[in-house]
C-alpha positions as a Python dict, from the first residue, in 0.01 Angstrom:
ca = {
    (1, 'X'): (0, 0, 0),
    (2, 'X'): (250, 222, -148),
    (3, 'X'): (653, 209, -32),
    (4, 'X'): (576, 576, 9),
    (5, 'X'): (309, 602, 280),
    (6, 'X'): (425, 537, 654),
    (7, 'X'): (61, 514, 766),
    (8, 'X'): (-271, 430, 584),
    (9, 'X'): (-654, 473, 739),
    (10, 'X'): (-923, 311, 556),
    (11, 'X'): (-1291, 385, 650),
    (12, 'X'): (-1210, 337, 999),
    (13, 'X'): (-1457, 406, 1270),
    (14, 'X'): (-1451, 379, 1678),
    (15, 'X'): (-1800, 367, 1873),
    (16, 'X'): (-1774, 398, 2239),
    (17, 'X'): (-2060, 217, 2441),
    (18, 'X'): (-2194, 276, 2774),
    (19, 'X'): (-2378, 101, 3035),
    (20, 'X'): (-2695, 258, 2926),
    (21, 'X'): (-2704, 165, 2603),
    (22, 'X'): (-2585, 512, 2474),
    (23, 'X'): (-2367, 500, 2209),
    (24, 'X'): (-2070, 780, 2110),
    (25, 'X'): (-1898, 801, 1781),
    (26, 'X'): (-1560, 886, 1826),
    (27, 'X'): (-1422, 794, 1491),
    (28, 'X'): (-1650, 816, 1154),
    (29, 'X'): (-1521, 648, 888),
    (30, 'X'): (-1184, 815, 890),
    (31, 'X'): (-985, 762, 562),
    (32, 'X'): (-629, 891, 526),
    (33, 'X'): (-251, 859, 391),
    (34, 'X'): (43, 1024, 601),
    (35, 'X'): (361, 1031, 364),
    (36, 'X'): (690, 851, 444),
    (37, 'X'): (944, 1122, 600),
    (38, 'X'): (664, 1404, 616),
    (39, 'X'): (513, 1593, 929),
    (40, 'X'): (202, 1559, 933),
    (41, 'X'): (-48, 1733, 1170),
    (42, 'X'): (-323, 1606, 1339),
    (43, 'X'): (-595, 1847, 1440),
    (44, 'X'): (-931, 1931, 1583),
    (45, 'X'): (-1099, 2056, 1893),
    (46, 'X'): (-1084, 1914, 2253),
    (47, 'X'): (-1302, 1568, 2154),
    (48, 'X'): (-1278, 1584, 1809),
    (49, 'X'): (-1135, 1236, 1818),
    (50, 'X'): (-733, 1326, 1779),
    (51, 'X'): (-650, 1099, 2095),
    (52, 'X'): (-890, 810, 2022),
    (53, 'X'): (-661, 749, 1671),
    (54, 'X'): (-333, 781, 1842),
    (55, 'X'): (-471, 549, 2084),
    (56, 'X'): (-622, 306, 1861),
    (57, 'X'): (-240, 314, 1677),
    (58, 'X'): (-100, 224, 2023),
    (59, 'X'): (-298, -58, 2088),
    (60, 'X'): (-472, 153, 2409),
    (61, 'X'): (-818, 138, 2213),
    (62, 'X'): (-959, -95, 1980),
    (63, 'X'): (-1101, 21, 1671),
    (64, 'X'): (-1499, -92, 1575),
    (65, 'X'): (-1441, -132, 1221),
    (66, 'X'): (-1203, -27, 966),
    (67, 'X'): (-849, -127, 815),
    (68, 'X'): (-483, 56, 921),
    (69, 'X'): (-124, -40, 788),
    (70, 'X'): (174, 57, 909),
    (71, 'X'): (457, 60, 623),
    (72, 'X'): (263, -208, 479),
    (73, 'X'): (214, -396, 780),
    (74, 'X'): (-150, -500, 866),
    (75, 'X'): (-239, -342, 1219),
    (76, 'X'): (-476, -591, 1319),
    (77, 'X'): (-308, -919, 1200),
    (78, 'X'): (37, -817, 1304),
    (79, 'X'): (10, -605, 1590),
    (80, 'X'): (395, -658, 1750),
    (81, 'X'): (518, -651, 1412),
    (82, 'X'): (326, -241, 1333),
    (83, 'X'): (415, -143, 1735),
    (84, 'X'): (773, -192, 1716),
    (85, 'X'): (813, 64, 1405),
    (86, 'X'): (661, 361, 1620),
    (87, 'X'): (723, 545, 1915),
    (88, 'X'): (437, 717, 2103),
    (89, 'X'): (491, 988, 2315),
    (90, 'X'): (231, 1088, 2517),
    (91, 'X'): (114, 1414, 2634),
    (92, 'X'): (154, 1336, 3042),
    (93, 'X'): (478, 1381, 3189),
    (94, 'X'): (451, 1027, 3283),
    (95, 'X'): (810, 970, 3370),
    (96, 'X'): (918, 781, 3708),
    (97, 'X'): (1068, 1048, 3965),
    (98, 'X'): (1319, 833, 4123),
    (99, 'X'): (1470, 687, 3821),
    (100, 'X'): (1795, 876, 3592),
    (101, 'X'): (1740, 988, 3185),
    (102, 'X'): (2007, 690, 3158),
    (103, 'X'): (1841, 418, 3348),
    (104, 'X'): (1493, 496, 3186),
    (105, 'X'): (1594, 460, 2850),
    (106, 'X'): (1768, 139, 2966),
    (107, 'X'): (1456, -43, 3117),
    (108, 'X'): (1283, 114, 2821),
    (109, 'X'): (1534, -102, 2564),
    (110, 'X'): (1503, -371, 2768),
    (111, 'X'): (1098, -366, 2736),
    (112, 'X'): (1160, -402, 2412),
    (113, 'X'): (1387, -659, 2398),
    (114, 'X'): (1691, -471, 2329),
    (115, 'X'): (2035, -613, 2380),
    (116, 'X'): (2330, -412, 2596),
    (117, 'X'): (2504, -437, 2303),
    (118, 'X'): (2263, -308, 2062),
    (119, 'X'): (2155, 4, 2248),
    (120, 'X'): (2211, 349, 2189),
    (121, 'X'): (2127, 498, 2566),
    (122, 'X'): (2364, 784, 2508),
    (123, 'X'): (2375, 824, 2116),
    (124, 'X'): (1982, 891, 2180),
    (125, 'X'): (2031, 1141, 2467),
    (126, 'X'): (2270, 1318, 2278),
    (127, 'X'): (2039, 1382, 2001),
    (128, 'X'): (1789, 1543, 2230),
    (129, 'X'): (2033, 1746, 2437),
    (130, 'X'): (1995, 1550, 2752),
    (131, 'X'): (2361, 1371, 2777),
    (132, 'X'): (2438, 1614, 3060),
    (133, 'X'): (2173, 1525, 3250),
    (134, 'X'): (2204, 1134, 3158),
    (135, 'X'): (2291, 1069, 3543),
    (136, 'X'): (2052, 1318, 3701),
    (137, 'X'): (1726, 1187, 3855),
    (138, 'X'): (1441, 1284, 3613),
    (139, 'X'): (1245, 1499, 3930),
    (140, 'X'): (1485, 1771, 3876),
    (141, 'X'): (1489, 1833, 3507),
    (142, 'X'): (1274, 2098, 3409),
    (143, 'X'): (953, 2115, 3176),
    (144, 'X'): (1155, 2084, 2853),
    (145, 'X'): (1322, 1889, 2933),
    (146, 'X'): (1092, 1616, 3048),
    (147, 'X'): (962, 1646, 2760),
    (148, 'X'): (1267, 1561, 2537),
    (149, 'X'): (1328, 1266, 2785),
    (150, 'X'): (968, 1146, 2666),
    (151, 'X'): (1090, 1149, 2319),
    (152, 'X'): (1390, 966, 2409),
    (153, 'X'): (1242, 685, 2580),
    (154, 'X'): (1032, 686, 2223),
    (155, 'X'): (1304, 646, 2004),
    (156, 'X'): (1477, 332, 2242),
    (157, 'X'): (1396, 87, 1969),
    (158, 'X'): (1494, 300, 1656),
    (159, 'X'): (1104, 311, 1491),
    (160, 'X'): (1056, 476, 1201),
    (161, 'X'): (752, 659, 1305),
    (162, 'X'): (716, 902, 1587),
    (163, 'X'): (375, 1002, 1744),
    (164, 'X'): (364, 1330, 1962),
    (165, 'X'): (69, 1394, 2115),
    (166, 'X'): (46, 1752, 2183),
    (167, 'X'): (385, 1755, 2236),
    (168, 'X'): (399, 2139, 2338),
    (169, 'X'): (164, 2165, 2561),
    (170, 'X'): (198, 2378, 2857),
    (171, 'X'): (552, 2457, 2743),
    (172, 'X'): (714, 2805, 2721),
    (173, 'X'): (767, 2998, 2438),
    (174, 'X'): (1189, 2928, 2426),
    (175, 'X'): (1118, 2588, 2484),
    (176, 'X'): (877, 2537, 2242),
    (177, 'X'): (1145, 2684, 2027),
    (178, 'X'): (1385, 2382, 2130),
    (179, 'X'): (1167, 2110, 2075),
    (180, 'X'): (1092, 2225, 1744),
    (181, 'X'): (1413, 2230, 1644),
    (182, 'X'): (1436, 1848, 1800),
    (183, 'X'): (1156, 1811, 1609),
    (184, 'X'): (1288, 1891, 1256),
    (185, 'X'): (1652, 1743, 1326),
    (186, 'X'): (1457, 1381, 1433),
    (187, 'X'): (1286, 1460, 1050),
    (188, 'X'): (1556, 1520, 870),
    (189, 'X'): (1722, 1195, 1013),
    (190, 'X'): (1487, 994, 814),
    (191, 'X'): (1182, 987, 1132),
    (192, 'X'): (844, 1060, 1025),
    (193, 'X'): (697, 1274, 1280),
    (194, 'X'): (310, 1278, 1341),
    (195, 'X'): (184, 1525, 1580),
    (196, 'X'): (-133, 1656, 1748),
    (197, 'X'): (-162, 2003, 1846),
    (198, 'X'): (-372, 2216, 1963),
    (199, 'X'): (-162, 2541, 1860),
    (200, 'X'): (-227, 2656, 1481),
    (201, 'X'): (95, 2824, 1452),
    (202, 'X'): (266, 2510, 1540),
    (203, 'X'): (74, 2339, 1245),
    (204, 'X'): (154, 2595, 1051),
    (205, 'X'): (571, 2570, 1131),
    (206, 'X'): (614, 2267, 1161),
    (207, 'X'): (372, 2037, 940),
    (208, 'X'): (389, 1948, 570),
    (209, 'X'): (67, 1814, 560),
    (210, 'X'): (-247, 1837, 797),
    (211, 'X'): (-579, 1639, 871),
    (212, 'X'): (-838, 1875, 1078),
    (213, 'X'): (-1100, 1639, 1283),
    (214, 'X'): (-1422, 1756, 1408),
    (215, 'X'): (-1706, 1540, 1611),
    (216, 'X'): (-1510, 1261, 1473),
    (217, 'X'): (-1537, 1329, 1093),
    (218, 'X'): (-1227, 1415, 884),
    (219, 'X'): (-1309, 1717, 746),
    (220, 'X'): (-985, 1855, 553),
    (221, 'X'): (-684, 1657, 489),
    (222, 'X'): (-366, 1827, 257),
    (223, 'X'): (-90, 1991, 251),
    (224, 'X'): (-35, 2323, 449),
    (225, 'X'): (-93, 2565, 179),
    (226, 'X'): (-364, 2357, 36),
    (227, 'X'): (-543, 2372, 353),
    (228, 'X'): (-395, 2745, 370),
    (229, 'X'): (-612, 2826, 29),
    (230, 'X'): (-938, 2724, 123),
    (231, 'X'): (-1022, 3055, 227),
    (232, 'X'): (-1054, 3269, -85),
    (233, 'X'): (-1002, 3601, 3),
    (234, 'X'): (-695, 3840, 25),
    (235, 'X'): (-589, 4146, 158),
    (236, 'X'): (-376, 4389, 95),
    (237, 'X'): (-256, 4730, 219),
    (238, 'X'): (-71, 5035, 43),
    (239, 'X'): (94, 5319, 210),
    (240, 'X'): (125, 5601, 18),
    (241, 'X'): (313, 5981, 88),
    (242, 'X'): (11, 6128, 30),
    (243, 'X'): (-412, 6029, -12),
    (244, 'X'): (-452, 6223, -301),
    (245, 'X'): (-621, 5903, -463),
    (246, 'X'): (-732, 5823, -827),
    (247, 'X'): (-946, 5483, -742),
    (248, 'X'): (-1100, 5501, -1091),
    (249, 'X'): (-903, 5213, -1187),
    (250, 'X'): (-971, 4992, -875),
    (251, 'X'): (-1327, 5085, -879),
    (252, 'X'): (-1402, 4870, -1190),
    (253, 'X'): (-1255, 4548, -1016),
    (254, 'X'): (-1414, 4385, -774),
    (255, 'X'): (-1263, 4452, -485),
    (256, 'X'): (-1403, 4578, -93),
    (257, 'X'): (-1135, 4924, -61),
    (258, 'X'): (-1139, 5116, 274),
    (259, 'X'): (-932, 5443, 273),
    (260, 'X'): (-752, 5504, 581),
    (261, 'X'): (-592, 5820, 607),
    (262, 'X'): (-270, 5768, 360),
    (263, 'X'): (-353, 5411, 338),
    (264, 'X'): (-567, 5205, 71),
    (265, 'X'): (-673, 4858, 255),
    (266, 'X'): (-812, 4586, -35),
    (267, 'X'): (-988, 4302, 9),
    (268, 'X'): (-1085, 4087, -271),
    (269, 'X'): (-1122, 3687, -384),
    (270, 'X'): (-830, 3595, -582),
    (271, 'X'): (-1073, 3307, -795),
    (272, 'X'): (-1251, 3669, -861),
    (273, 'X'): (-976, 3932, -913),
    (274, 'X'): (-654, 3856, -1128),
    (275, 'X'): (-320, 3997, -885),
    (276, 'X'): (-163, 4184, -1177),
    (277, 'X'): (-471, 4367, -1258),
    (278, 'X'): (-518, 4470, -860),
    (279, 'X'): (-147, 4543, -859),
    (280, 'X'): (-211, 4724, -1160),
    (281, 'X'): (-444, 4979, -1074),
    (282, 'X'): (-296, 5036, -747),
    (283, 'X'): (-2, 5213, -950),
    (284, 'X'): (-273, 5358, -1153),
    (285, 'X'): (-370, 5535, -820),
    (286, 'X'): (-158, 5860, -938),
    (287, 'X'): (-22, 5911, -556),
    (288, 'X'): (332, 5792, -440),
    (289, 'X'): (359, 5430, -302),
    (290, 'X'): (579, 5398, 2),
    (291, 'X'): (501, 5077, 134),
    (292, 'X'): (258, 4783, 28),
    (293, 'X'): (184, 4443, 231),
    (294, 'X'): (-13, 4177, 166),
    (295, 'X'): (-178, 3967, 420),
    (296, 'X'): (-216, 3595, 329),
    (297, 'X'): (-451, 3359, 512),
    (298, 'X'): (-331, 3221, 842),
    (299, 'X'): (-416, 2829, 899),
    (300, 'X'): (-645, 2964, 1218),
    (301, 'X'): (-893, 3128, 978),
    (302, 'X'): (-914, 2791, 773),
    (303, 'X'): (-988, 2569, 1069),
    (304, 'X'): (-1208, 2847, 1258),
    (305, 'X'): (-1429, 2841, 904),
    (306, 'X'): (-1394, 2442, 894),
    (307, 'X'): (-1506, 2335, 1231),
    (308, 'X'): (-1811, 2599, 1289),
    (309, 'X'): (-2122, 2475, 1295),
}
């Protein structure tokens, strides 16, 4: 395995059985590489199979065949040894009411085995804009909050890898705001941050690389704008002062143009139609140009395309 990967997937697979003999895939033969120090996305619809890997990489389910490594660390054969370089954080609010930001992240270090001396209970609370609340009981911090403090109680033993799993959810916009930011500080601090989502735009912000799962098969996996490119078409619109129009020029590309009263909307494949011979003859158009914008493919209409059926 490469010094450069945090976490590699070979052919693996998960098949859930049932009393009655009926069998559900879950997994199907998932291969994949997630870059050291990257943000990589995890996505797919509800049951696509998104929490069955983060639970098979926290030990919650066990995988029916196929071969993961952590940093180079075998999975399977050394399970404490993979465990103790990430931090999961799950998608409940699963914190303990009656208990302070301070003293969870304490019992958390000392599940882990974590001297007094050697923790950083307040360095880590810090980071995440909690240290106010360090002595507060965790039933009266608010959504955001709780969610930070779930981070936190990730990052007790100083892993290398974080796991968020859908780390937004039900979270408001300005919030959502914050914990991105927490997000990309906890990146650029050396973390590799994996995260499912369920919100494109948040894919689209925060990820350099993405994986899109559906009915358990791993359908597209590369970067953003890789993923971003998949759908060939482009658009783009030109005001002009005036629609006194010369489309001659346009009219021998191909290209799908709608007039729309002192606007020319264009629509065309960019494998088909060269941009500096569109961009020429819309200045061949003889009128005035006052404004032109060009709308590139949003990550939504790449994994609307990619998980139809």
């Amino acid at each position: 395995m490469s010094k450069e990967l945090a976490i590699a997937v070979n052919n693996l697979s998960k098949v859930y059985k049932s009393s009655s003999d009926n069998a559900k895939l879950a997994l199907d033969d998932i291969s994949l590489n997630i870059k050291k120090g990257s943000i990589f996305g995890l996505l797919g619809p509800n049951g696509a199979g998104k929490s069955t890997f983060i639970n098979i990489l926290a030990d919650l389910a066990k995988k029916t065949s196929g071969k993961i490594e952590v940093l180079g660390i075998n999975h399977e054969k050394n399970l404490i040894s993979a465990k103790k370089l990430m931090g999961i954080v799950p998608q409940e609010l699963n914190i303990d009411p009656f208990f302070t930001p301070y003293e969870l992240l304490e019992i958390q270090a000392g599940l882990y085995g974590i001297g007094k001396k050697d923790r950083k209970t307040m360095e880590i609370l810090q980071m995440l804009a909690l240290e106010d609340k360090a002595k507060a009981y965790a039933r009266t911090l608010s959504g955001g909050m709780r969610r930070r403090l779930l981070i936190a109680k990730a990052m007790v033993h100083d892993p290398e890898i974080l796991i968020l799993d859908e780390p937004t959810a039900g979270v408001d916009v300005e919030l959502r705001s914050n914990l991105w930011e927490n997000i990309h500080k906890l990146n650029q601090n050396g973390k590799t941050i994996i995260i499912t989502t369920h919100y494109l735009h948040e894919a689209e912000e925060l990820c350099n690389e993405i994986a899109i799962i559906n009915e358990g098969k791993l359908i597209a996996n590369d970067t953003t704008n890789n993923i971003k490119s998949f759908l060939d078409k482009m658009t783009v619109i030109v005001d002009y002062y005036d629609n006194n129009f010369d489309l001659s020029e346009l009219n021998k590309l191909n290209l799908d143009i709608q007039i729309k009263d002192m606007q020319i909307h264009i629509k065309y494949k960019p494998s088909e139609v060269n941009f500096n011979a569109m961009l020429n003859a819309v200045n061949s158009t003889s009128s005035q140009i006052k404004d032109m914008k060009i709308i590139e493919t949003k990550l939504e209409d790449v994994f609307l395309q990619l998980t139809q059926k």
